[in-house]
N, C-alpha and C positions, 0 to 999 in steps of 0.2 A: 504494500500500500504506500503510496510516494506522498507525503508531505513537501515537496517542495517550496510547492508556492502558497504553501502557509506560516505566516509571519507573525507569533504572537509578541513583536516588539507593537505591530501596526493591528492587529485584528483583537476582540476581547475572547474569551475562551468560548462563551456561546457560537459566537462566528466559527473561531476552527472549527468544533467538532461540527456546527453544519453544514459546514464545508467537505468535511474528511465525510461523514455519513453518505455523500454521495460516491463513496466506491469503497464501501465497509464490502468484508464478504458476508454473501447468506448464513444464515448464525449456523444452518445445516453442516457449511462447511468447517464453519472451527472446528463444533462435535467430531468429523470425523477424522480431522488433524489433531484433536485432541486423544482420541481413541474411543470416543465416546460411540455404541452401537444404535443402530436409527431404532430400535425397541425401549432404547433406556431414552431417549431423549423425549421431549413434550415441549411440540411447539407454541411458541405464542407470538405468531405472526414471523416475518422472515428473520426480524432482528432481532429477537430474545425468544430463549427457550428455557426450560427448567431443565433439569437432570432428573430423574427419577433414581434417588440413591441409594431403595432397598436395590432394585435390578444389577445397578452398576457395583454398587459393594460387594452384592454376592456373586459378581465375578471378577472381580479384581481384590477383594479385602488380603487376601492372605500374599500378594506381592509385596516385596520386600520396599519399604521406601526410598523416594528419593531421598535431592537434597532438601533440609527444611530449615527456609530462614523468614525472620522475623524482621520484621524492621518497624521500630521505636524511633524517639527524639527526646533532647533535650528540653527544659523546660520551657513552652513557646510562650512567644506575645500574642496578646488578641487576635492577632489576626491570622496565627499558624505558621509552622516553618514548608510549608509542603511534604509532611510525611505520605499523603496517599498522593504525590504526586511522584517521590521518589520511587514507592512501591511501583508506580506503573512505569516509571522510568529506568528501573531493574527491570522487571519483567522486559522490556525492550530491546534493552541491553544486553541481557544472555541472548535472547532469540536472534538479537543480530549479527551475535558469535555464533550462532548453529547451537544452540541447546531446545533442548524440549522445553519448556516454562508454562507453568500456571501463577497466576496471579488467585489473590484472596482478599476481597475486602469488605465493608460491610454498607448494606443500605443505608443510606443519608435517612435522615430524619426530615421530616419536613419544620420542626423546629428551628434549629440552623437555614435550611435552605432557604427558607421565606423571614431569613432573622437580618444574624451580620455574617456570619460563617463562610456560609454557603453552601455548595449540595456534595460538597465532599468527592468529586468526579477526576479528580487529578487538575493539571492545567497545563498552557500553554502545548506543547506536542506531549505532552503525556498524559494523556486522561482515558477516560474508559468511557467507550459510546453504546448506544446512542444518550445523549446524553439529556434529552426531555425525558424519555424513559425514565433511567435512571433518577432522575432528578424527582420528579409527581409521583410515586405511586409504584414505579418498578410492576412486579407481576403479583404485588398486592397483599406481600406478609405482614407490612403493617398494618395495616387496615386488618388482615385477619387476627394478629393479635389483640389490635384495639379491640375486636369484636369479643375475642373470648374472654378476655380479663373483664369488659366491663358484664357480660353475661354471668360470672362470678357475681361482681356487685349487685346487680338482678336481683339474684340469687340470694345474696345475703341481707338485702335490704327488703327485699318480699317473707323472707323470712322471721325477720325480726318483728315484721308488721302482723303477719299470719299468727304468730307466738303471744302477742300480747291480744288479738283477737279471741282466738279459740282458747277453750281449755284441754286438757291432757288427750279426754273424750274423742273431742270433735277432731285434733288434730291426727289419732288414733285411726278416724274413719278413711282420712287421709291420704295415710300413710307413710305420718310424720311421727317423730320425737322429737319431743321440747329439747331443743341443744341449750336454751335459758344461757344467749349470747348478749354479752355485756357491751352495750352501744358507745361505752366509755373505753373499750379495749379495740376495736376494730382497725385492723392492720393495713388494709387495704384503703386504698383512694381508689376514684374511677380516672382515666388518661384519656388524653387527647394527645396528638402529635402536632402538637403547635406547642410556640413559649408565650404562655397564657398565664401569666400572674394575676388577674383579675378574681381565676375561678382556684389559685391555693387551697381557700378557707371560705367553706359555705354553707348555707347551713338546707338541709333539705327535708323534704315529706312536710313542709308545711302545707295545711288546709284542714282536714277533717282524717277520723280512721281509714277511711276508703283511699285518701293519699298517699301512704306510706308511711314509715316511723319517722320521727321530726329527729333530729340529729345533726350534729355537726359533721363535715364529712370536707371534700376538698376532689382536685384532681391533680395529677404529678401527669408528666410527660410519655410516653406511650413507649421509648425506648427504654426509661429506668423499669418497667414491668418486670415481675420475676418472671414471667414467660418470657421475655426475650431473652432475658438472660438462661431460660431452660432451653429456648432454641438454640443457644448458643453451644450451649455444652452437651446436650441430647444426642445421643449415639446409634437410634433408631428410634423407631414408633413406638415399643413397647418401651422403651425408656422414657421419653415424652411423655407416657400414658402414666407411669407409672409417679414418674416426678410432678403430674400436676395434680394426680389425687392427693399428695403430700403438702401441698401449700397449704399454709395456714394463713384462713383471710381473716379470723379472730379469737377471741378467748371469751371461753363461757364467765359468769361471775366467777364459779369456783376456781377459774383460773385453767383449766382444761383448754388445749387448743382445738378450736372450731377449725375442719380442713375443706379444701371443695371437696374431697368425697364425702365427710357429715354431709354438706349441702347436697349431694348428689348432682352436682355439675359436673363432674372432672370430664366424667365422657364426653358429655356436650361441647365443653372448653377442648377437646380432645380434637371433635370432631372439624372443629374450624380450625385448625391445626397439620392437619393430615397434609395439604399440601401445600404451607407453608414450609413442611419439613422436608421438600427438595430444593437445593440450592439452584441460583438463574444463573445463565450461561450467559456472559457480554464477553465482549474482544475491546484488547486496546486500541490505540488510535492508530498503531502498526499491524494487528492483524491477531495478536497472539491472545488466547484465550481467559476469559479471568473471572471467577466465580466472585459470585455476590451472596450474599446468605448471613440474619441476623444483623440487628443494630443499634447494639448498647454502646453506651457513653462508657469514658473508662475514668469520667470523675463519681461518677452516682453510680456503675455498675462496672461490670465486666470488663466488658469495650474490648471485644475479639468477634470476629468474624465465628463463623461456627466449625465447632469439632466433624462435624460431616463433611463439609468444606474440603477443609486442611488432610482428612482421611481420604477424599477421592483425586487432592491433586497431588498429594506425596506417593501415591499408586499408580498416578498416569506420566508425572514427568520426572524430569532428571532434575528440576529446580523447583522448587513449589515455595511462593514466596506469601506471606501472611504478613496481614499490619496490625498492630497494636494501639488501641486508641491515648491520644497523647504522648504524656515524656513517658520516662524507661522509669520512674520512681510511681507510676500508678498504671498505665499500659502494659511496662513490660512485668513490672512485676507480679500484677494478676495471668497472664502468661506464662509465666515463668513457676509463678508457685499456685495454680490457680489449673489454666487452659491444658499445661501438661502432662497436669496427674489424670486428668477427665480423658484426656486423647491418648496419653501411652508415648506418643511422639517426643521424642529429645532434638532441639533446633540445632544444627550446623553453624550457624553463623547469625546474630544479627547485628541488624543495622542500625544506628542512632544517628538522627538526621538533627545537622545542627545548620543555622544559617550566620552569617558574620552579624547581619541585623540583630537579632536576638541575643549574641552574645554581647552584643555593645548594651542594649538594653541592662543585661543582669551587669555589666561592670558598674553601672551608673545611669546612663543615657537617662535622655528625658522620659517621660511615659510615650507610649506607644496606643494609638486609639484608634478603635475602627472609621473610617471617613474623614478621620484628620491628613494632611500632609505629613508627609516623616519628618520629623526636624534635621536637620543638615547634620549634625551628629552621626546621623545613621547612612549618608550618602558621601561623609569626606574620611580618610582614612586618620584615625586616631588610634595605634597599636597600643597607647596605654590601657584606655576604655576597653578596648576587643582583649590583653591579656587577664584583665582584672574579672570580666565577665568567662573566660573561660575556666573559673572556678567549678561554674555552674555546668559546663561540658564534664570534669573531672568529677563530678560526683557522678552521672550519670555511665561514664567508662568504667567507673568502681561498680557499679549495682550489677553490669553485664558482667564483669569479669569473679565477682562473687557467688555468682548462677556456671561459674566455672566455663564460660566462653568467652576467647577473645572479639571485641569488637570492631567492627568497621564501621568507622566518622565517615560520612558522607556531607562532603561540605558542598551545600545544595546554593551553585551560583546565582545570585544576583551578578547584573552587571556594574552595580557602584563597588563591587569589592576589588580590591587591590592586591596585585601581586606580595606584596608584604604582607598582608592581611590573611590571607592563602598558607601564605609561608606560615607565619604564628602559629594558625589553629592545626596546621599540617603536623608542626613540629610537638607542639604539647600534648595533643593526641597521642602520635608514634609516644612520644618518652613516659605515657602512662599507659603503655603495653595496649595500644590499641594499633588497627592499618586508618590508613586514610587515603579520601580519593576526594576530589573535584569532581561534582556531576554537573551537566548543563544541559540536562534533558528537557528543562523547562522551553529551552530555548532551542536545540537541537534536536530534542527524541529519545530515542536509542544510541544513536551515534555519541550526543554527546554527554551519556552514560557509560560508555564501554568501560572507561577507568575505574570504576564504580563494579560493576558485573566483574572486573576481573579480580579488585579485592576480595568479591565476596567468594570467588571461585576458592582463590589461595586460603581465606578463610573458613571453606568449607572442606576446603581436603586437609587441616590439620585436626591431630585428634585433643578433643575438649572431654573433662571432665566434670559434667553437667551435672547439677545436683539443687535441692528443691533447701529453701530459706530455713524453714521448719517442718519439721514433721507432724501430724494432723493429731498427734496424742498428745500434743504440749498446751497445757490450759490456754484457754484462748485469752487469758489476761497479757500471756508471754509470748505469745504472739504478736499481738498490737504490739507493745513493749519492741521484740526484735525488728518489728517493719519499722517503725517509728525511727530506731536507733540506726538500724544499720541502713536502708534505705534511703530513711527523709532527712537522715540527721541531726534529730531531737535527743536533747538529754534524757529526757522520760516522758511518760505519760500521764496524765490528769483525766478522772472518768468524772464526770459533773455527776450531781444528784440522778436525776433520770436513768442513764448509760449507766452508773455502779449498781443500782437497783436489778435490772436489767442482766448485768452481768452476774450477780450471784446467783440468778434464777436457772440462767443458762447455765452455768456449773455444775449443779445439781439436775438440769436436765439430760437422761439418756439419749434422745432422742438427738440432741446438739451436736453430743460427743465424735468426734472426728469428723467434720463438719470443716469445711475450707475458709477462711479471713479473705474478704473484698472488699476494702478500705473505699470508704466513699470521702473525699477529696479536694481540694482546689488544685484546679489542672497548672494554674497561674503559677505555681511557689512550690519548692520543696515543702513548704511549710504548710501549715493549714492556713495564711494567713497571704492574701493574694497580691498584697501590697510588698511583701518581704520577696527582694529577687534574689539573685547571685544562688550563694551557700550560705542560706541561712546559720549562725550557731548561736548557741545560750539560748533555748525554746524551749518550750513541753506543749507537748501534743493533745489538746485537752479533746476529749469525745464525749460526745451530748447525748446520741443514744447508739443501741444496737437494734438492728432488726434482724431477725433472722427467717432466711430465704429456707427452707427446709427444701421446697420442692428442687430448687435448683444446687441446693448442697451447701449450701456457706451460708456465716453468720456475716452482718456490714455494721465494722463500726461507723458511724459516722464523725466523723473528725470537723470542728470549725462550725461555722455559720454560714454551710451550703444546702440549695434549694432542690429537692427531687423534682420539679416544674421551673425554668428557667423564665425570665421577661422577654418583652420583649424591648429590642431599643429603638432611639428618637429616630433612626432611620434606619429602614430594615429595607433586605432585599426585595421585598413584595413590589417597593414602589416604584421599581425597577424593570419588572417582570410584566411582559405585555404579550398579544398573539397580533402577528400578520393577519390580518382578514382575509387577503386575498389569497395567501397558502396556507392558512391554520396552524402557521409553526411559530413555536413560544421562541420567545427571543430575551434576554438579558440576565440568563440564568447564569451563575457560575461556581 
C-alpha cells in the first residue's frame, strides 16, 4: 500500500486515513495473509470483520508462540506521547523487514474520542483504518457491554423495588428470595460511554412504588465496567460465563454479597456478550493486520487489549505486538503482574515510548494543555530541562527491567527535537541498561520505524528472566505497599477511613484471597497527585477505597482523588467533528 503522496506535515490525520482507505485491501484479504480460514472469519462489510476465536483457537491454540512485545511509555502530558501510534508504527516496521506481525490494540472509547484525547487510531502514517469505523462504534462491543452491565442495574434496581413490594409469600409465587439488599451498599453504577460528569451523583426511582426504589445511584464510564475489564482477561465463553455470574453488584444488610447470578442475570449479561467475545480484524495504514478487542482505561482499570487477542496473534505470527494503556508504572504494570498471569504469555521485549516534549515537561517546563500552543520551551533545544526530566524516563526503565526484561526507549520524533536532544535521551537510556532507537513513523510509516523494529528484534532474541512483582498469596495490604514502593516511588502507604475498613473485611474474606491488585491511578504523575511530575520522592500513597472486581479477579485500590466517569472539557472534539452531505463521510476525527 504506497503512502507517498501522503503528507501528515500538510494533511490532518482524518485526511490520511481517507485518503489511504481508498486502496486499503478487502479485510478478506488480511485474514488470509494473516492465516486466518474463510470458516473462522465473520464478515462485517469489506472493511472489518470479527474473528471467530473459539474456531480459530481450537486450531491453532497448542502452537508454540511467537515473539510477544508490549509497548508502554513514560509518564505522558495531556495530550499523549503517541504510544498507539508507535504500536502501529512497529507493526510497520517489522512487516517492512519481511516479518509476519500482528498488531493488538484496544477500542477507543467514545469518551476521549468526542473529549480532548481522541479516538486513539494511531496518527500521521501510522494509524489503523478505517478509521470512522474505528473511531463511532467499531462492530459494536461497547455498546454491547453498555447493554449488559446496565441490564444488571435493571436487575438490581427492579429488584430492590419488587422486595420492598411483596412479602416472603408473594415473592415465593415468583420465584424469588428476599436477597434483603442494602440500597446503602450497592456497588454498581449504571455507564455511558461518554465523559458525562453531570450524571456522577443522582438520585433515582423518584415518583410513586410503581417507579422504582428512590436511591442515590450515579453512572461511571462504560470502559471502567468490570465486564470490560472481564472481556479483557476472558479466555473463552465458558470463562466469560463463568466470571460474570461472580460479580458482585451489592451486599445484603447482613453484609453477604449480592452477585448477578442471586439476580439471575448472568446469562442474560452473558448472552449480549457472546459476540462481543470475538476480536475485529482492521489492517494498518500499510497493509498488515491488527486486532482490536476490549477497552479499558489503564488509570480506573486494566487498560490491555484482550487475553484472546494477544493468544491468537502470538499463534499466527513471528511478532505479535500488544499496547498497554499509558506509562509502564500503571499500563505496564497491570501487564506485567496482572495480563500475564491470566494469558500464560511471558513478553520478549517491551517498548516504553518517551517523546523529548514530555520529558522537558517533567524536568520543569511550563504546563502543557490541550488547545493551548506549546510554549517555546518545548520547540527550542534546552538539554538542561530535557536531562533533569529524564528522571522520569529512568524510573520507568527500572519498573521494565524489575519485571526482568531489558527495555527498548523508543524516542518517538517530533520535528522540533534536536540532534543533541536525541543524543541525551539516547545516551541515558543505553547507560541504564536499556537499547534505544529514533522512530519517525509518524512522519514516514514503517520506513521511518525500521531502527525501532530492529531494536526490538535484538531485544527479543536475548534471553530475559521474567518474573511477576508479587505473588497472589501476599496480603493484599503488601501489595499496594510493594506497587507503591517499588513502582511509583512512595515511601509508604496511607489507607483513609473508608479503604482500611474495606480492607480488613477483604482479609478475612475467602473468596478475595488470591485475587490480583489493579491500582486505579492518575495517569498524569508517578504519584497519585497529577500536578507532581518528574520522580516524584518524600510521598505516601494514600487510598480512599477498595473495590473489588471478583468476576474479573482482582481487588482496585483506589489511590488519590480520581473519577471512574471522566468530564468533559471547555473544548472537546465533538465540535470538530462534522459529515460531508454530499458523501456521508465524517471528517475531523483524530
Amino acid at each position: 500500500m504506497s503512502h507517498r503522496r501522503l503528507d501528515p506535515t500538510q494533511m490532518a490525520d482524518w485526511e490520511i486515513a481517507a485518503a489511504a482507505e481508498e486502496t486499503m485491501k478487502p479485510i478478506a484479504q488480511i485474514a488470509r495473509e494473516l492465516g486466518i480460514e474463510e470458516s473462522e472469519l465473520i464478515p462485517m462489510g469489506r472493511r472489518l470483520a470479527k474473528i471467530d476465536q473459539r474456531q480459530v483457537l481450537a486450531r491453532i491454540g497448542d502452537r508454540a508462540p511467537g515473539k510477544y512485545v508490549d509497548v508502554t511509555a513514560i509518564t505522558p502530558t495531556p495530550l499523549g506521547e503517541g504510544k498507539t501510534t508507535t504500536t502501529l508504527g512497529l507493526v510497520q516496521g517489522l512487516g517492512l523487514l519481511g516479518k509476519r506481525v500482528v498488531g493488538a490494540i484496544r477500542q477507543p472509547s467514545g469518551g476521549p474520542t468526542f473529549n480532548i484525547k481522541g479516538s486513539a487510531a494511531g496518527g500521521g502514517l501510522s494509524q489503523c483504518l478505517p478509521l470512522t469505523e474505528f473511531s463511532m462504534g467499531l462492530t459494536g462491543d461497547i455498546d454491547k457491554i453498555n447493554n449488559a452491565h446496565n441490564l444488571c442495574m435493571v436487575a438490581l434496581t427492579s429488584r430492590l423495588q419488587h422486595e420492598r413490594n411483596y412479602d416472603d409469600a408473594k415473592l415465593a409465587q415468583r420465584g424469588l428470595r428476599r436477597l434483603d439488599i442494602d440500597p446503602e451498599r450497592v456497588e454498581m453504577k449504571w455507564v455511558i460511554d461518554f465523559c458525562a460528569q453531570a450524571l456522577r451523583n443522582i438520585r433515582i426511582g423518584r415518583g410513586g412504588s410503581m417507579d422504582g426504589y428512590e436511591m442515590d445511584s450515579g453512572f461511571a464510564i462504560t470502559v471502567s465496567s468490570e465486564l470490560m475489564a472481564i472481556l479483557a482477561v476472558a479466555r473463552d465463553l465458558a470463562d466469560l460465563r463463568a466470571r460474570i455470574a461472580r460479580i458482585v453488584v451489592a451486599y445484603s444488610r447482613s453484609g453477604a454479597p449480592v452477585t448477578a447470578a442471586d439476580l439471575e442475570v448472568d446469562g442474560a449479561m452473558t448472552a449480549w456478550l457472546v459476540e462481543a467475545l470475538n476480536p475485529t480484524l482492521m489492517q494498518s495504514l500499510e497493509g498488515q493486520p491488527v486486532l482490536v478487542h476490549a477497552g479499558p482505561f489503564a488509570n480506573i482499570a486494566i487498560g490491555q487489549s484482550s487475553v484472546i487477542a494477544d493468544r491468537i496473534g502470538t499463534r499466527l505470527a513471528d511478532y505479535h505486538i500488544t499496547e498497554s494503556g499509558f506509562g509502564a508504572d500503571i499500563g505496564f504494570e497491570k501487564f506485567w503482574n496482572l495480563k500475564c498471569r491470566y494469558s500464560g504469555l511471558v513478553p520478549d521485549a517491551v517498548v516504553v515510548v518517551a517523546t523529548i516534549r514530555a520529558l522537558k515537561m517533567h524536568g520543569g517546563g511550563p504546563a502543557v494543555k490541550p488547545g493551548v500552543p506549546l510554549d517555546k520551551a518545548y520547540t527550542a533545544e534546552n538539554l538542561a530541562l530535557l536531562e533533569k526530566g529524564c528522571e522520569n524516563l529512568v524510573a520507568h526503565i527500572e519498573t521494565v527491567r524489575k519485571a526482568g526484561v531489558r527495555p527498548v526507549v523508543c524516542i518517538n520524533s517530533f520535528h522540533t527535537d534536536t540532534p543533541a536532544e536525541i543524543a541525551l535521551v539516547r545516551r541515558i537510556a543505553e547507560a541504564n541498561g536499556a537499547y534505544a532507537a529514533l522512530s519517525k513513523h509518524w512522519l514516514e510509516g514503517g520506513a521511518g520505524a525500521v531502527e525501532l523494529a530492529e531494536a526490538v528484534m535484538a531485544a527479543c532474541a536475548e534471553p530475559n528472566d521474567f518474573h511477576f512483582l508479587y505473588e497472589l498469596e501476599m496480603p493484599l495490604r503488601e501489595r499496594i505497599a510493594i506497587i507503591a514502593r517499588e513502582v511509583y516511588g512512595a515511601d509508604g502507604v496511607e489507607f483513609l477511613e473508608a479503604a482500611a475498613a474495606k480492607l480488613a473485611r477483604l482479609e478475612q474474606d475467602p473468596d478475595a484471597r488470591g485475587m490480583g491488585t489493579c491500582m486505579v491511578k492518575t495517569h498524569l504523575s508517578l504519584s497519585h497527585n497529577p500536578d507532581l511530575k518528574g520522580r516524584p520522592t518524600g510521598w505516601t500513597l494514600p487510598i480512599r477505597d477498595i473495590l473489588a472486581y471478583k468476576g474479573a479477579g482482582f481487588l482496585v485500590p483506589v489511590a488519590g482523588d480520581i473519577k471512574l466517569m471522566p468530564g468533559t472539557g471547555s473544548d472537546p472534539a465533538f465540535r470538530k467533528i462534522d459529515v460531508d452531505v454530499e458523501t456521508g463521510k465524517v471528517r475531523g476525527l483524530f
